[in-house]
N, C-alpha and C positions, 0 to 999 in steps of 0.2 A: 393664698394670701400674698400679696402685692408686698415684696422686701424693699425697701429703700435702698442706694447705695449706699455700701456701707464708708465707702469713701471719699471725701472731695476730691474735685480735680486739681492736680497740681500745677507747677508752672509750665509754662508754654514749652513744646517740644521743644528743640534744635532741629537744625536741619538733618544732621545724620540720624537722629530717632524718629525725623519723618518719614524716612526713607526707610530706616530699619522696619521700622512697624506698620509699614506702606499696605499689606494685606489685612491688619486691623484695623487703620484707620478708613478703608474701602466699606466695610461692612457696616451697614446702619444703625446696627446695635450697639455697638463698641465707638466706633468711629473716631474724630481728635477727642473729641472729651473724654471717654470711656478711655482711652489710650493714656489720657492726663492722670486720671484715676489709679489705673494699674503702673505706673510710674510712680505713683506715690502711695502708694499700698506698701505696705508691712506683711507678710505672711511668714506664720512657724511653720517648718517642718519636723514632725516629728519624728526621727528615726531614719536613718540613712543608708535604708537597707532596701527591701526588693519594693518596696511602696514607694519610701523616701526616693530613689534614684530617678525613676520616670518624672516623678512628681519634682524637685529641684530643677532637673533638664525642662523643664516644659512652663516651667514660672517664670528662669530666666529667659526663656527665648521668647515669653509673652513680654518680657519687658516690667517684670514685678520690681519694683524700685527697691525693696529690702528684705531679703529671703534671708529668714532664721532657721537651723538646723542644730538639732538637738540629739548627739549621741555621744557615748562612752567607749565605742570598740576601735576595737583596730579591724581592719582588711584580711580576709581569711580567703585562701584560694578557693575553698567552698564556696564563697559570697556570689565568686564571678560568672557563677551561673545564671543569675537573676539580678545582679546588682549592679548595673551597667554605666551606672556614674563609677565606679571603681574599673581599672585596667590590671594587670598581670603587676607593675612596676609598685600601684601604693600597696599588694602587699604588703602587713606590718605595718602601714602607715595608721594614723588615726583617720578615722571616715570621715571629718568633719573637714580634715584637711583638705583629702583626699574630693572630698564634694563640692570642697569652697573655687578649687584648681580646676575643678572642670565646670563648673558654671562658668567662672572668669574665661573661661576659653570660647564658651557660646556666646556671652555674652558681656562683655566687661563694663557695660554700661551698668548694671545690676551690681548691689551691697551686697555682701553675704554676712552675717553676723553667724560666730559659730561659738557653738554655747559646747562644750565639751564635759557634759556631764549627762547623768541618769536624772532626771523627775524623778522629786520626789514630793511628798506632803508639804517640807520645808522650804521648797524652792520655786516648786511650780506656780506658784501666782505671781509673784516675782518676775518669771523669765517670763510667760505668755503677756501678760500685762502690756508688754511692750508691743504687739501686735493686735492688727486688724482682724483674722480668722487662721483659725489654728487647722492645719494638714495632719491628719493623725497616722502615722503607718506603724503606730508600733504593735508589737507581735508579742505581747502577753494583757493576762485581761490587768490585771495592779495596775501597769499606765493605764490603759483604756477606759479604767474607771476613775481614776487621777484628773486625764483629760480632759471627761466629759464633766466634773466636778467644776474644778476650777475652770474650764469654758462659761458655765451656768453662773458661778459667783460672779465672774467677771463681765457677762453678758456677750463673750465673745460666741460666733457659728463656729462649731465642729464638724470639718468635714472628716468623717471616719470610713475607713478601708479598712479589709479583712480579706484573707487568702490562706487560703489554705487546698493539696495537692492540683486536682482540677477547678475546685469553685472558690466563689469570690463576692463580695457582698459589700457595700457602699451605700452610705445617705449622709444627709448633712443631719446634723442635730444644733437645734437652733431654739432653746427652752424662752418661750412667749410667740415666738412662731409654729412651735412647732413641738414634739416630742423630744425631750432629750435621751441619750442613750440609757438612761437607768430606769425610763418610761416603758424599753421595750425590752431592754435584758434586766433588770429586775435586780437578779440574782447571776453571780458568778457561777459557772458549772463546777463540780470538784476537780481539786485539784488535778487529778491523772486523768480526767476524762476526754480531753481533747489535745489528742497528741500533737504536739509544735513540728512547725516546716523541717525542723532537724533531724527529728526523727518518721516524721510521716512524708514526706520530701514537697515540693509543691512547683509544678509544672511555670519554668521562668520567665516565658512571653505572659503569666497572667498578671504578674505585678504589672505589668506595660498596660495590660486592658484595663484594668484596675485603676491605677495610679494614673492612666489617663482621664479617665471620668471625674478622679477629687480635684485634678486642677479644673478641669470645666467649668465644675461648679464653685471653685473660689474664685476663679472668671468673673460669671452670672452673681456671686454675691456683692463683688469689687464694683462694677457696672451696674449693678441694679438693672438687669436685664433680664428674660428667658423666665423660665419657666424652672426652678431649684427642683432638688432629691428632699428637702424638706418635708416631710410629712409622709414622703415613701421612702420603700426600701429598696434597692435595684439589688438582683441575686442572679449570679452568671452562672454559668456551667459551661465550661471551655469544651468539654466531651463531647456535647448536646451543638453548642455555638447558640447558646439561647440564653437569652435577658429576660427577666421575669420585674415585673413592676407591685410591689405589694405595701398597701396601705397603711402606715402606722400613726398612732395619736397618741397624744401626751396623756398622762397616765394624773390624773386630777391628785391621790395620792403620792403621785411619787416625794420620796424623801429629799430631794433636792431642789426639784423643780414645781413639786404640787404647788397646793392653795397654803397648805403646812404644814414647811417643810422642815424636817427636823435636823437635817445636817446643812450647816448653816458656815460649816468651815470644816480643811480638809481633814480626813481622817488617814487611818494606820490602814492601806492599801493592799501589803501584802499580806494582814492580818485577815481582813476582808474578804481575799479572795483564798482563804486558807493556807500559801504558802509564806509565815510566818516559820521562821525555825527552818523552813523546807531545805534540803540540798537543793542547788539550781542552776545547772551546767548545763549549757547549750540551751538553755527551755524546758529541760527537761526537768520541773518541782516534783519531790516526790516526800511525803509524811516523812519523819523520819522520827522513832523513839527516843527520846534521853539519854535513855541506857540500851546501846541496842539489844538485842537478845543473839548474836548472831557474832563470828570474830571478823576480821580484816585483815585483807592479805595485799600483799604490794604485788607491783608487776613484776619485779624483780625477782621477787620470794616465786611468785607463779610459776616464774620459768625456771626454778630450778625444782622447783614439783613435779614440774613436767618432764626435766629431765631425768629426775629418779623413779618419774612413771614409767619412763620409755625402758629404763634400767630394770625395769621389774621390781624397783627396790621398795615401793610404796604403791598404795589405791586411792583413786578418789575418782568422782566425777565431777567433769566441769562440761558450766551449764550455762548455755547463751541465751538471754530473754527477750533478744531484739527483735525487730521486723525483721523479713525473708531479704528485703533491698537493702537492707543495712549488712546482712553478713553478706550478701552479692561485694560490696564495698570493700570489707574487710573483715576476718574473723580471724581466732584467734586457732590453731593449730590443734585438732584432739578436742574441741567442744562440742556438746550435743547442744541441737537445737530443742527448745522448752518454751514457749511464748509465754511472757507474764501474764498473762489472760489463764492460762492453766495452772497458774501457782493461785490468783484470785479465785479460782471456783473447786476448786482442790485437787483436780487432777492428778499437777505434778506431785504431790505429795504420796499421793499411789503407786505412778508408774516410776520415779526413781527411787535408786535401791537404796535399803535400809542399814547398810550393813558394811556403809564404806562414804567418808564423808563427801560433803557435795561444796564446790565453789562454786559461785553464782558470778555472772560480770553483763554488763549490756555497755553503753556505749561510754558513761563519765561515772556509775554505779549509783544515780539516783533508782534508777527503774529495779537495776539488781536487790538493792540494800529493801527494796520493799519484797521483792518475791522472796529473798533471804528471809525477814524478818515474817512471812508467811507460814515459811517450811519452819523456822525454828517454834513457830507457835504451836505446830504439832507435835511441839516436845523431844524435838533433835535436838541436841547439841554439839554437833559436828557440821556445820552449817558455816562458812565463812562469805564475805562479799569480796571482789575483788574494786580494792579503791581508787578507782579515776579510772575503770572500765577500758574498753579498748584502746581510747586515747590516751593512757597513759603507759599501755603495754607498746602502741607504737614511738612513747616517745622516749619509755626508760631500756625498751626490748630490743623491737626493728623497728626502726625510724627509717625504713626503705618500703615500708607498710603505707598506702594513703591514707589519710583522716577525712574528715566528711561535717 
């Protein structure tokens, strides 16, 4: 189906945007008008992390006349694996700062508007509102279903990005053209079932693969040109080096975008996608009870357990529930590995001992406080979680330790 541009042309170049944009305006697709267009284009980005980076870098240098960026963090030396709008120095800085300084550096012809907040239910029609087509890179599904919400109310294209270790997955969602995202994901997976870049890691040239294809196609939507991701789904496998093109349709039912639709304004998002209540550190959501059933131990307390362990003076066991790459990173001195995956099917409940108490920790103690809250259901009560998991042991313990 034949998309219109989504934008008029704006006013006539200058000479130095003739020159700068001399390789778009060559091409007969794009050409001075299509170049007018993208000059006067609005684009959100959302999130200013390993999606966000490529995708800001490559809007400014297209010459996108108003690039919006939407995030809440600061710059984490972890980041600089993959997030390549960040350098060594905005460390600490805010990302938004930090993103707004290096597009001006490609390109200062280009607005940056920086919105230094989280989406949420209360905000988000508000802040999109002001844009032509919304760039989605955020890395939990709450926004994602946020996004593609208020995209649909608002009648804005969603182009959405996903990445995770080696694969990586992009279409535009564009509801009357096309399937919006709750056409094809439906339903959010549970909470703990798809583990985040932070703790599953996610290989860093593929935001670049990735993030390059969403700006193409807010390109192709700005120009009204080409041939869009609209009604398919492109699925990468970096391992493979293989694109795969598969077909999606709008879902007649769906709750937003069907024929009748029932959600008609935004809802409670992380209710929805079950982490309500949830702990949620780094990505990592995990249930968590009321009351838990299970005690809590500091890093500080830790490490003097651990000294009266080494003294002979006391027992226990302590027990790491993280991936194999994550204690490659860092671990904590004297813990047995135990994957939460064996506290979920009962395992560990078997092979550790019954007869001497067990501390639990993984990386912020979302992951821990649920294998904890496993083993205690089997009627321990000598079960504690350790609170803010390794990152808190490097930051209260040894802070000569890396974080991740």
């Amino acid at each position: 189906m034949a998309i219109p541009p989504l934008v008029a042309p704006g006013p006539e170049l200058t000479v130095e945007q003739k020159g700068r944009y001399a390789r778009h305006i060559l091409l007969p697709d794009i050409g001075l008008e299509g170049q007018q267009r993208l000059s006067n284009a609005r684009v959100l980005v959302v999130g200013a992390g390993g999606l966000g980076s490529p995708a800001l870098m490559y809007l400014a240098a297209a010459g996108v006349g108003t690039i919006g960026v939407v995030d809440d963090d600061v710059v984490d030396a972890s980041n600089l694996q993959r997030q390549v709008v960040h350098g060594v120095a905005d460390v600490g800085r805010r990302k938004t700062e930090s993103a707004a300084e290096t597009v001006a550096a490609i390109n200062p012809l280009v607005t940056v508007v920086r919105h230094d907040l989280r989406l949420t239910s209360e905000n988000a029609l508000e802040v999109l509102a002001d844009y032509d087509v919304v760039l989605d890179g955020a890395d939990n599904f709450a926004t994602r279903y946020l996004v593609n919400d208020a995209c649909v109310l608002l009648g804005l294209p969603h182009v959405w990005g996903s990445i995770y270790r080696f694969d990586g997955q992009v279409s535009v969602w564009f509801a009357g053209y096309g399937p919006c995202y709750r056409c094809v994901f439906p339903e959010p997976p549970p909470p703990d079932a798809v583990p985040s870049c932070a703790t599953g890691g996610v290989l860093g040239v593929l935001c670049a693969a990735v993030g390059s294809v969403q700006v193409a196609e807010a390109v192709k939507l700005i120009v009204g040109r080409g041939e869009t991701l609209v009604g398919r789904l492109l699925v990468h496998d970096a391992m493979r080096q293989t694109w795969d093109s598969l077909t999606v349709r709008a879902n007649p039912d769906c709750p937003v975008c069907g024929e009748s639709p029932t959600i008609t304004a935004l809802v409670d998002y992380e209710e929805f996608c079950g982490t309500a209540g949830a702990v949620v550190v780094e990505g990592e959501p995990s249930e968590r009870a009321a009351t838990p059933a299970f005690a809590e131990v500091s890093a500080t307390e830790l490490a003097d357990l651990l000294a009266a362990r080494e003294r002979g003076e006391t027992r226990f066991e302590l027990v790491d529930v993280r991936e194999p790459g994550e204690r490659a990173i860092v671990s904590i001195p004297g813990a047995r590995a135990v994957h939460l995956d064996e506290f979920r099917s009962g395992t560990a409940a078997n092979e550790l001992p019954r007869d001497i108490p067990v501390v639990v920790h993984c990386k912020s103690g979302a992951r821990s406080a649920e294998a904890a809250g496993l083993l205690a259901a089997t009627g321990r009560d000598d079960v504690s979680n350790l609170t803010g998991g390794v990152l808190a042991w490097v930051r209260d313990v040894d802070p000569s330790l890396p974080v991740y």
